[in-house]
Chimera marker file (.cmm) of the C-alpha trace (Angstrom):
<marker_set name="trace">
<marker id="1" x="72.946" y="129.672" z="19.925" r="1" g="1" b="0" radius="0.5"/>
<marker id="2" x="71.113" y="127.345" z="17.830" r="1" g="1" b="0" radius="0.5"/>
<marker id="3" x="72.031" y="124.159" z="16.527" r="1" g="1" b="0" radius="0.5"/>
<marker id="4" x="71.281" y="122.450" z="13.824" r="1" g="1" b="0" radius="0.5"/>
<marker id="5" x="69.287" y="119.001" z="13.883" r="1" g="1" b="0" radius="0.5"/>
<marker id="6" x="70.031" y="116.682" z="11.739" r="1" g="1" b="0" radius="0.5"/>
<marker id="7" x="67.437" y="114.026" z="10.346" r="1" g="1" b="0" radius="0.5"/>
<marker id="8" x="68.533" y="110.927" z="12.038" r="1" g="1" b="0" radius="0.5"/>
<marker id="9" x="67.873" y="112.210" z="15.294" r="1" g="1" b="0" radius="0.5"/>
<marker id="10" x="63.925" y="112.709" z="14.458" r="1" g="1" b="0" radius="0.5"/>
<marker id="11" x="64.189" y="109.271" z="12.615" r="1" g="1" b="0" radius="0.5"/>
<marker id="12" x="65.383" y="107.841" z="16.089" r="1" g="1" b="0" radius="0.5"/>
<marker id="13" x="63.042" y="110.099" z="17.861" r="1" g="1" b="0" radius="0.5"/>
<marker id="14" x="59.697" y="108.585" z="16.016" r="1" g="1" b="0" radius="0.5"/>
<marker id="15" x="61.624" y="104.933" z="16.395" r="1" g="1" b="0" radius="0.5"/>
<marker id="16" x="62.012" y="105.061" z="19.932" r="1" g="1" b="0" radius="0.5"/>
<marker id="17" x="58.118" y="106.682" z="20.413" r="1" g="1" b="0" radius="0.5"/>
<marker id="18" x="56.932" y="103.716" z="18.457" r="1" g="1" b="0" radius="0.5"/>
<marker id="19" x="59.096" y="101.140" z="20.081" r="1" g="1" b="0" radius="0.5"/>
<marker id="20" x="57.410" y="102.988" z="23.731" r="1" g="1" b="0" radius="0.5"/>
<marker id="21" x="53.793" y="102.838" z="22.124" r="1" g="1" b="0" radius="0.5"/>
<marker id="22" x="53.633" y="99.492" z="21.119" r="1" g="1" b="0" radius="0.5"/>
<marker id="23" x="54.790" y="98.372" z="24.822" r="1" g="1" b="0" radius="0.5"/>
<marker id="24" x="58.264" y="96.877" z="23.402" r="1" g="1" b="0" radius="0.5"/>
<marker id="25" x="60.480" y="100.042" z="25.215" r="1" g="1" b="0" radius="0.5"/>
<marker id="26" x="58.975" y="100.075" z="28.751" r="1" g="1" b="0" radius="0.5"/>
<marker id="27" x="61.894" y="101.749" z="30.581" r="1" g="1" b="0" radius="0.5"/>
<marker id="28" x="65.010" y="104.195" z="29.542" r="1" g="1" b="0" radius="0.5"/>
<marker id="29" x="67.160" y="100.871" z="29.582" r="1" g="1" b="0" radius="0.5"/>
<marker id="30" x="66.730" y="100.264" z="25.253" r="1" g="1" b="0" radius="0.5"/>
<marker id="31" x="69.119" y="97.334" z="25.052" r="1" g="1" b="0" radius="0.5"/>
<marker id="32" x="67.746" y="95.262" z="28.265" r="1" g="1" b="0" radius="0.5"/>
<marker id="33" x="64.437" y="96.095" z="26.826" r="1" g="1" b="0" radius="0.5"/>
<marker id="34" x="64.952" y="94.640" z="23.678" r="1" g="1" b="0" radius="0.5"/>
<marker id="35" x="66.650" y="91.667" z="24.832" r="1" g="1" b="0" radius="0.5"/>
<marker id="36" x="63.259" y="91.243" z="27.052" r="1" g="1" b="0" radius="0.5"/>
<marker id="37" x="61.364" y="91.405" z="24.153" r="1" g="1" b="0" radius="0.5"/>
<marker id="38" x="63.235" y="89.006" z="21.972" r="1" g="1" b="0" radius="0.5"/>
<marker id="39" x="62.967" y="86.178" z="25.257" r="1" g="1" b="0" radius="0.5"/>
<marker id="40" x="58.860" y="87.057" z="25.201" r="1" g="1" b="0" radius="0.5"/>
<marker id="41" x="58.483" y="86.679" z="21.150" r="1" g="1" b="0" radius="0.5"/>
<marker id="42" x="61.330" y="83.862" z="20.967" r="1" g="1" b="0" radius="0.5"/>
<marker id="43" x="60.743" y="81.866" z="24.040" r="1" g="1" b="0" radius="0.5"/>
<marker id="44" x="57.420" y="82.807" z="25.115" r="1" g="1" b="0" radius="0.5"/>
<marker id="45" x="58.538" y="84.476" z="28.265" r="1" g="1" b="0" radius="0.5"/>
<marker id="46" x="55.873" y="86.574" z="30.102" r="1" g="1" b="0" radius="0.5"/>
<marker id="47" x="56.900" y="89.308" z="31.379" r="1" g="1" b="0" radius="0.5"/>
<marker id="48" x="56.622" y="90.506" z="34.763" r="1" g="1" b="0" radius="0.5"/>
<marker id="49" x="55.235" y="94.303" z="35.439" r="1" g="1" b="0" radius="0.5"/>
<marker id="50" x="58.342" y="97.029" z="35.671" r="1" g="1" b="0" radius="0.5"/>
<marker id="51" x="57.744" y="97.619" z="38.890" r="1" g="1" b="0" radius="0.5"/>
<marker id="52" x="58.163" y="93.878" z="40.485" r="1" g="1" b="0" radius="0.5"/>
<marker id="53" x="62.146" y="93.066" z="41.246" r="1" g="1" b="0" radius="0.5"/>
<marker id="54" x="64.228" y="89.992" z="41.748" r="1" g="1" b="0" radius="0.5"/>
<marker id="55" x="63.675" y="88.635" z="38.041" r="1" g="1" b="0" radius="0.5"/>
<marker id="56" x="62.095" y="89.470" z="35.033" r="1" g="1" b="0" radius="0.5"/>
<marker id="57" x="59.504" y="86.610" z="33.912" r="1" g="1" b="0" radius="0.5"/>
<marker id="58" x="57.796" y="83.284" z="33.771" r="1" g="1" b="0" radius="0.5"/>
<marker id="59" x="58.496" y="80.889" z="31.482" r="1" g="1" b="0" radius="0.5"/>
<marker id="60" x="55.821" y="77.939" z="30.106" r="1" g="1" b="0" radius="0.5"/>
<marker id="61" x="57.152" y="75.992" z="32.887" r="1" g="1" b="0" radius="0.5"/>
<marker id="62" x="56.324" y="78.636" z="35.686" r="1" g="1" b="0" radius="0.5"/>
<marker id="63" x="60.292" y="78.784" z="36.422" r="1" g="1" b="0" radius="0.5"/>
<marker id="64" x="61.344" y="82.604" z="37.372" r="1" g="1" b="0" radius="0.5"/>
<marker id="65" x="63.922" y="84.028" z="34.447" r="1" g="1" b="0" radius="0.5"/>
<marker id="66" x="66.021" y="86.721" z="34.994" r="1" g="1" b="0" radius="0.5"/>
<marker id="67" x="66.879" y="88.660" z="31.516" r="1" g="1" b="0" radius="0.5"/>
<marker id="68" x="70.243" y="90.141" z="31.307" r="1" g="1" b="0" radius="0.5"/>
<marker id="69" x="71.490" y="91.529" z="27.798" r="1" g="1" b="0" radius="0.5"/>
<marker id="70" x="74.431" y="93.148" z="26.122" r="1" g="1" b="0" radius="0.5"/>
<marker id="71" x="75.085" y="94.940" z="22.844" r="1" g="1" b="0" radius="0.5"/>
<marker id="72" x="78.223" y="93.403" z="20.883" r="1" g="1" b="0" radius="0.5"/>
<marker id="73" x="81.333" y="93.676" z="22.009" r="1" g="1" b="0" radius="0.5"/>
<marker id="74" x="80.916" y="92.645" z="24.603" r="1" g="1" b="0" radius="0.5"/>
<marker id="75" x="84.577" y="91.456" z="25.933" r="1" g="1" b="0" radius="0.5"/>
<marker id="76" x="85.060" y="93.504" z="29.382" r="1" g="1" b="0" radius="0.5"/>
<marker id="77" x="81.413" y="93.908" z="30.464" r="1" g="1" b="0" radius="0.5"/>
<marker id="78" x="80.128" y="92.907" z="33.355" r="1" g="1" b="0" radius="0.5"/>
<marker id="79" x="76.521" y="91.545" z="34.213" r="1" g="1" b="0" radius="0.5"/>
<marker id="80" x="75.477" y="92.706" z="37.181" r="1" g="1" b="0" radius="0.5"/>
<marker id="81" x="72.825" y="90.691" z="39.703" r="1" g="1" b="0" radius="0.5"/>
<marker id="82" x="70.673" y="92.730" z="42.180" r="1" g="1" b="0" radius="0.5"/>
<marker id="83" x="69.306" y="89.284" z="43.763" r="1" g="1" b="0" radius="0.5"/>
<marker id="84" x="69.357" y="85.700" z="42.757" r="1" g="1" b="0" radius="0.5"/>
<marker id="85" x="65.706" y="84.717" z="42.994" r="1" g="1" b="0" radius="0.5"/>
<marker id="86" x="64.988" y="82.772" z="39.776" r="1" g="1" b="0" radius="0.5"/>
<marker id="87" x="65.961" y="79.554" z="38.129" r="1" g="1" b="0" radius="0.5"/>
<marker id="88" x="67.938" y="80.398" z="35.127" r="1" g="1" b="0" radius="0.5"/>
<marker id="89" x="69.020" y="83.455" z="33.506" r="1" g="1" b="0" radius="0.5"/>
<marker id="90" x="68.833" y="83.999" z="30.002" r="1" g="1" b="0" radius="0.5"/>
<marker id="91" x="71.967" y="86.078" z="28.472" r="1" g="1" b="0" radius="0.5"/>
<marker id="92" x="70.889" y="87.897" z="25.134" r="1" g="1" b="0" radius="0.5"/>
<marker id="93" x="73.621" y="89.605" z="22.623" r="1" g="1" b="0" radius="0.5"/>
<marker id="94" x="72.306" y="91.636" z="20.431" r="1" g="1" b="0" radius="0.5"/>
<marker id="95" x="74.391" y="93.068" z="16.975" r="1" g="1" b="0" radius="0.5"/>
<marker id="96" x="75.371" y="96.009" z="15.983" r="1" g="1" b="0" radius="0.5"/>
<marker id="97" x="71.463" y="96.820" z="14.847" r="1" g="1" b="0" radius="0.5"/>
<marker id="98" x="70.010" y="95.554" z="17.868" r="1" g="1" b="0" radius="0.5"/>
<marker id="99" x="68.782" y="92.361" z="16.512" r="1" g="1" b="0" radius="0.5"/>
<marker id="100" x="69.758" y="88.816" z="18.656" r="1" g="1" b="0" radius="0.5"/>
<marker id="101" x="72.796" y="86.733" z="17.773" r="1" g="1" b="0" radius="0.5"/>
<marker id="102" x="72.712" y="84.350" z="20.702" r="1" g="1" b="0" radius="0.5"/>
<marker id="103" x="70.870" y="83.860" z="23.672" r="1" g="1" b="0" radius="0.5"/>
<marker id="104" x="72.062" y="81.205" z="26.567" r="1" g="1" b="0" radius="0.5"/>
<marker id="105" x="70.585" y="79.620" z="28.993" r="1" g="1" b="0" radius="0.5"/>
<marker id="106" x="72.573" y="79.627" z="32.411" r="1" g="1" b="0" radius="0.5"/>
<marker id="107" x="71.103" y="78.435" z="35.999" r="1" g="1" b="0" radius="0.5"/>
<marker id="108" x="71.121" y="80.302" z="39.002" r="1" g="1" b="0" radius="0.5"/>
<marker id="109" x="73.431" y="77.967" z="40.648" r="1" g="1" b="0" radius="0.5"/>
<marker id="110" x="76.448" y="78.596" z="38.023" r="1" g="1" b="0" radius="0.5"/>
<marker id="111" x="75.995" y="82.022" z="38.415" r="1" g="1" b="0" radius="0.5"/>
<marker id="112" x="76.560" y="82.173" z="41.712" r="1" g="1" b="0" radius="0.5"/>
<marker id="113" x="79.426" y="79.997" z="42.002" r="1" g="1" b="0" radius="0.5"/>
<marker id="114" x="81.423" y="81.945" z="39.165" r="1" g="1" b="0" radius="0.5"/>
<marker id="115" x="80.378" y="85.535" z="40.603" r="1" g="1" b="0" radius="0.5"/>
<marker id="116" x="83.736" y="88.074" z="40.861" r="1" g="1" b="0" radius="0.5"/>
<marker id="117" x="84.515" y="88.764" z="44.426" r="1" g="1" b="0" radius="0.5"/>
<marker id="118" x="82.011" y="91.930" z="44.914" r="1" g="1" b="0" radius="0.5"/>
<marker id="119" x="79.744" y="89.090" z="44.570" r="1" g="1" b="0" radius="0.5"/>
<marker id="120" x="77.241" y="90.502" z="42.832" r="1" g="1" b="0" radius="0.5"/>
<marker id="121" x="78.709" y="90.540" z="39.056" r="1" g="1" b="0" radius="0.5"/>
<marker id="122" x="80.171" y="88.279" z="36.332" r="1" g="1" b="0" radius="0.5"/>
<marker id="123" x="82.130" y="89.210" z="33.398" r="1" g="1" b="0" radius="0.5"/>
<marker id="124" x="80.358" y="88.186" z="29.847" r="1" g="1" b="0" radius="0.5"/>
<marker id="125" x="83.492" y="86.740" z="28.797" r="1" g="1" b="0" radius="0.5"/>
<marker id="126" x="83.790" y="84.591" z="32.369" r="1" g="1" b="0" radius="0.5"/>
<marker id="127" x="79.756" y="83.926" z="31.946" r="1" g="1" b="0" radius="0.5"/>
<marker id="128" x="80.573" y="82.285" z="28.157" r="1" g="1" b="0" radius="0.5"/>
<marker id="129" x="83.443" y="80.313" z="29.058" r="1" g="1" b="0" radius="0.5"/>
<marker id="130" x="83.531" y="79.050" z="33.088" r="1" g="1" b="0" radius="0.5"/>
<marker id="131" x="80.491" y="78.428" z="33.067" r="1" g="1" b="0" radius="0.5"/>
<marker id="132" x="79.799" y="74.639" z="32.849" r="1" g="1" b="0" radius="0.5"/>
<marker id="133" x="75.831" y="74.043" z="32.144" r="1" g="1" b="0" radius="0.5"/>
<marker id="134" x="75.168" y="76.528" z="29.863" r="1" g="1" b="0" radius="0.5"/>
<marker id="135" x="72.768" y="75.425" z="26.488" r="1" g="1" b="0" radius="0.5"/>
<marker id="136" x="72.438" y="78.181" z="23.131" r="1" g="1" b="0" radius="0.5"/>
<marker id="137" x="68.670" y="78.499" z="22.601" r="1" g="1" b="0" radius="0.5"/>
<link id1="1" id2="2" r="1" g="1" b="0" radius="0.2"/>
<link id1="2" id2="3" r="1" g="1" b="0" radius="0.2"/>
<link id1="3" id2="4" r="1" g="1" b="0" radius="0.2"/>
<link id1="4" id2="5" r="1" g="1" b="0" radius="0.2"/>
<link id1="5" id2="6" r="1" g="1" b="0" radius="0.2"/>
<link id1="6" id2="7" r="1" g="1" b="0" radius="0.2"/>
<link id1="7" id2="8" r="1" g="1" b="0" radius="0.2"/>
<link id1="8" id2="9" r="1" g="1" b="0" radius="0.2"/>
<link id1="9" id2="10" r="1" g="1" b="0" radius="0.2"/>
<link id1="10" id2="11" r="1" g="1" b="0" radius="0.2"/>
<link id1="11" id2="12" r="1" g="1" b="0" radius="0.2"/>
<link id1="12" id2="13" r="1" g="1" b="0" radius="0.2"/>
<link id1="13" id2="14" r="1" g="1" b="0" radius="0.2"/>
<link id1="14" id2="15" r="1" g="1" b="0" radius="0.2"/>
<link id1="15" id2="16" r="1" g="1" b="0" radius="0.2"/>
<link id1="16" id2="17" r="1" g="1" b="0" radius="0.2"/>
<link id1="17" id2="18" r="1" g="1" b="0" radius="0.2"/>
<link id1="18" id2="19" r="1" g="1" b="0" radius="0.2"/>
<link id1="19" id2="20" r="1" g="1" b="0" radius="0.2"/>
<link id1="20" id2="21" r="1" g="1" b="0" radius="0.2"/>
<link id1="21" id2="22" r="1" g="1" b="0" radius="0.2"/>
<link id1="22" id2="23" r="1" g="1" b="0" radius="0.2"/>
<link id1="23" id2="24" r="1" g="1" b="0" radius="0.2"/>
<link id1="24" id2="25" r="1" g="1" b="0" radius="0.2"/>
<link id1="25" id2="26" r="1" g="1" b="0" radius="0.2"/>
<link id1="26" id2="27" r="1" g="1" b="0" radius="0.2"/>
<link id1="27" id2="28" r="1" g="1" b="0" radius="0.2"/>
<link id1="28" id2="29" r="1" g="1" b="0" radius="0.2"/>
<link id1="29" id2="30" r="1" g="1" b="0" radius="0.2"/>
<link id1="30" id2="31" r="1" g="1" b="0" radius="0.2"/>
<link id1="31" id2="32" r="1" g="1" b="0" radius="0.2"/>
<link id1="32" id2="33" r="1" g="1" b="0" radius="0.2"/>
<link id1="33" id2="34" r="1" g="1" b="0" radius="0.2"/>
<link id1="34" id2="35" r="1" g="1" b="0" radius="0.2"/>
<link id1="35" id2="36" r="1" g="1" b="0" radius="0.2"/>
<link id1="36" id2="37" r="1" g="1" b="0" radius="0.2"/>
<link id1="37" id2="38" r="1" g="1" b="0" radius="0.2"/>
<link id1="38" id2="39" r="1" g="1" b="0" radius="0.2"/>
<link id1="39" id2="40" r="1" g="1" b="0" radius="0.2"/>
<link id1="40" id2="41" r="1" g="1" b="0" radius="0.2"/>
<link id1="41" id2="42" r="1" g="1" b="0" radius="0.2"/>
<link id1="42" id2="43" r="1" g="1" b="0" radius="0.2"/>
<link id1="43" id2="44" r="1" g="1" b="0" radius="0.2"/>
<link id1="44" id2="45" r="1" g="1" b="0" radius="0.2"/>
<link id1="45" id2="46" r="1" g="1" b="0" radius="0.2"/>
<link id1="46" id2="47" r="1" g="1" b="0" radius="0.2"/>
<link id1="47" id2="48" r="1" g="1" b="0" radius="0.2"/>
<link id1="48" id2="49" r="1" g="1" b="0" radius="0.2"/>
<link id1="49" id2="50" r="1" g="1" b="0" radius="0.2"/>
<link id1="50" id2="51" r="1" g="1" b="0" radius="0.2"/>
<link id1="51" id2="52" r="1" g="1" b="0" radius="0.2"/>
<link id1="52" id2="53" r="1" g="1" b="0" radius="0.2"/>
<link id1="53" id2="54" r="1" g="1" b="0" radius="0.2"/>
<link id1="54" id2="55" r="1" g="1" b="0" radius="0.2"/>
<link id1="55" id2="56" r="1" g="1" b="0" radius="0.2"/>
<link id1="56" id2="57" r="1" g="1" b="0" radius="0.2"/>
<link id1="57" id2="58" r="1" g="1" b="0" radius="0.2"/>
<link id1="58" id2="59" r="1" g="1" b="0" radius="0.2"/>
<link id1="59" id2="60" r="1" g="1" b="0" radius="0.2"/>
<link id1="60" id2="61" r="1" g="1" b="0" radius="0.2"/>
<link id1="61" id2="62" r="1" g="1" b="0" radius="0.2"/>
<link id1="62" id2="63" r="1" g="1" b="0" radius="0.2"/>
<link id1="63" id2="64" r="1" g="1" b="0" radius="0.2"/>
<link id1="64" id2="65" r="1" g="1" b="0" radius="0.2"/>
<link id1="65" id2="66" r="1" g="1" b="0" radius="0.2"/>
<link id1="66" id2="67" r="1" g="1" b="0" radius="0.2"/>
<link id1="67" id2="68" r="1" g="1" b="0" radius="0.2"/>
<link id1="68" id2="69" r="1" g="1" b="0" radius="0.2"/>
<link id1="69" id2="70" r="1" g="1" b="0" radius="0.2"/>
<link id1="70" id2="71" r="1" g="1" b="0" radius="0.2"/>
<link id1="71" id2="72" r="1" g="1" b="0" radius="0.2"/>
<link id1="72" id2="73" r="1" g="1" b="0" radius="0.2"/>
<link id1="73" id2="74" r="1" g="1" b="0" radius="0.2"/>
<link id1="74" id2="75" r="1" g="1" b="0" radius="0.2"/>
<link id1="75" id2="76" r="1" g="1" b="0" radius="0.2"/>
<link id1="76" id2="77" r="1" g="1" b="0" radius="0.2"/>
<link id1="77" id2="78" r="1" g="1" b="0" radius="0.2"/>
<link id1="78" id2="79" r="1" g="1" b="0" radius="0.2"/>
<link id1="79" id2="80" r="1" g="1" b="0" radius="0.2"/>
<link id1="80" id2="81" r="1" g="1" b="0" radius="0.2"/>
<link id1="81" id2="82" r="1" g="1" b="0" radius="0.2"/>
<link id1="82" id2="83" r="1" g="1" b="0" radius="0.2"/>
<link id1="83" id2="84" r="1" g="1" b="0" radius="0.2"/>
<link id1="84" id2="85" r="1" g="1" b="0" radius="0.2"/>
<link id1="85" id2="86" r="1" g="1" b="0" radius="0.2"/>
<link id1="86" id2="87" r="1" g="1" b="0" radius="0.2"/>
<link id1="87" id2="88" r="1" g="1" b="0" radius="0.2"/>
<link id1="88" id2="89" r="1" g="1" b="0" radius="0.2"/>
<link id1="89" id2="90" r="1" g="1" b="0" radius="0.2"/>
<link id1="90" id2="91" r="1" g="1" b="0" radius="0.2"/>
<link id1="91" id2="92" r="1" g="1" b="0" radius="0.2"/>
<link id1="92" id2="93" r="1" g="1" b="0" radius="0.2"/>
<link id1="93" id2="94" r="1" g="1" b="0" radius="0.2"/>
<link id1="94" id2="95" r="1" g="1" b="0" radius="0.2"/>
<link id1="95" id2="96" r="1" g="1" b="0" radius="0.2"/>
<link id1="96" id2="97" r="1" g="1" b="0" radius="0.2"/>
<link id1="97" id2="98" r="1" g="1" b="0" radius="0.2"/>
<link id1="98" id2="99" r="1" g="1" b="0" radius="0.2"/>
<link id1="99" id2="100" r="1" g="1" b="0" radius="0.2"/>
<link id1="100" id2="101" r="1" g="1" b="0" radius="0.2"/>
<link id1="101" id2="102" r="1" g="1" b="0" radius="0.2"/>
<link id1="102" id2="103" r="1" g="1" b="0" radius="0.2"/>
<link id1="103" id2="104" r="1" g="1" b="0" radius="0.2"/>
<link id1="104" id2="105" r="1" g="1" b="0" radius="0.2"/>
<link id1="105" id2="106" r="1" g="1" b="0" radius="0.2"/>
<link id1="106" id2="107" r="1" g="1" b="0" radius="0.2"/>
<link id1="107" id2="108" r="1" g="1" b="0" radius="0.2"/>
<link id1="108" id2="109" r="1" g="1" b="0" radius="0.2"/>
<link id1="109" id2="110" r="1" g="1" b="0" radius="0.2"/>
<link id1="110" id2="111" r="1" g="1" b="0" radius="0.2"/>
<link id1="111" id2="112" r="1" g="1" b="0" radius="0.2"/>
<link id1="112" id2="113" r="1" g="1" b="0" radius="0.2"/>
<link id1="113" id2="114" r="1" g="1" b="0" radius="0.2"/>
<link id1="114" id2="115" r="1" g="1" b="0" radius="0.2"/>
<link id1="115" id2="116" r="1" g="1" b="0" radius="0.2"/>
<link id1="116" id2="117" r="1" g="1" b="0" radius="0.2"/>
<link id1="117" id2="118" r="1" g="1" b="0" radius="0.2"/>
<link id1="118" id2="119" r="1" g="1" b="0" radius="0.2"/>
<link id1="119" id2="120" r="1" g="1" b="0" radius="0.2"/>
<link id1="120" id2="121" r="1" g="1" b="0" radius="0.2"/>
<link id1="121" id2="122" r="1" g="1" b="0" radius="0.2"/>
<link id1="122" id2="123" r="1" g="1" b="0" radius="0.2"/>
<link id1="123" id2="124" r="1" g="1" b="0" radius="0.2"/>
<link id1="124" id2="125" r="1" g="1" b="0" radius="0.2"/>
<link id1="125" id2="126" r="1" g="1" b="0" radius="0.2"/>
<link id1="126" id2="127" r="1" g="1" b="0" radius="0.2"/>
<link id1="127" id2="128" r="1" g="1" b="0" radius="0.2"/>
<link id1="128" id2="129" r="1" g="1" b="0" radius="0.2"/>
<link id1="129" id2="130" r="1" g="1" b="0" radius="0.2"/>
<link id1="130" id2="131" r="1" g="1" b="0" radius="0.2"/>
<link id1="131" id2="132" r="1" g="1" b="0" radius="0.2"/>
<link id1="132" id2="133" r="1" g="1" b="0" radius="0.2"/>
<link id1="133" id2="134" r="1" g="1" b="0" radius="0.2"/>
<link id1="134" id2="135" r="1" g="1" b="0" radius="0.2"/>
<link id1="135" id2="136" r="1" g="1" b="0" radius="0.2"/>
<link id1="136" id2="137" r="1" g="1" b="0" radius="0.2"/>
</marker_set>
């Protein structure tokens, strides 16, 4: 059986192997890869190496950021944290085309006192709105 390809596909295709080539797409995650690249251009974040764990960069300050983003909507995801080993985490929404429509700035210590009870995860909408020290960039 064959099936017919339509044009988009390729036209994602070639996107995604340029995205990959020019070191913007550096693992199969696209949407917490592009947030990541939006903190580096934006914010000047550097960016750790893939294969280091615990959070994702440096700011100009030296403080460790951790990089979490979500596509819109965004009203009954959860962010999930595999350790809690830098200072602040940036959240990053992105639209409907990928591009950024907010990015906050929340520190560790919130996050961990608003964490559901598996204690390793916060809802977005809990993240936005219990969360006390939180600043738009």
């Amino acid at each position: 059986m064959k099936i017919k390809t339509r044009p988009e596909l390729k036209i994602i295709a070639e996107s995604l192997k340029t995205l990959k080539s020019e070191g913007i797409i550096r693992t199969k995650n696209l949407v917490g890869d592009l947030g990541e690249y939006y903190c580096q251009e934006l914010l000047k974040i550097e960016l750790c190496k893939i294969v280091e764990k615990g959070f994702d960069g440096f700011d100009t300050n030296g403080k460790k950021v951790e990089i979490k983003t979500r596509r819109q909507p965004t009203k009954s995801a959860k962010v999930i944290f595999r350790g809690f080993e830098f200072d602040y985490c940036l959240f990053v929404e992105l639209n409907e085309y990928f591009e950024p429509i907010s990015i906050l700035k929340i520190d560790s210590k919130e996050i961990v006192e608003n964490l559901d009870k598996k204690g390793d995860r916060l809802s977005v909408r809990k993240l936005k709105t219990k969360t006390e020290n939180i600043e738009l960039i």
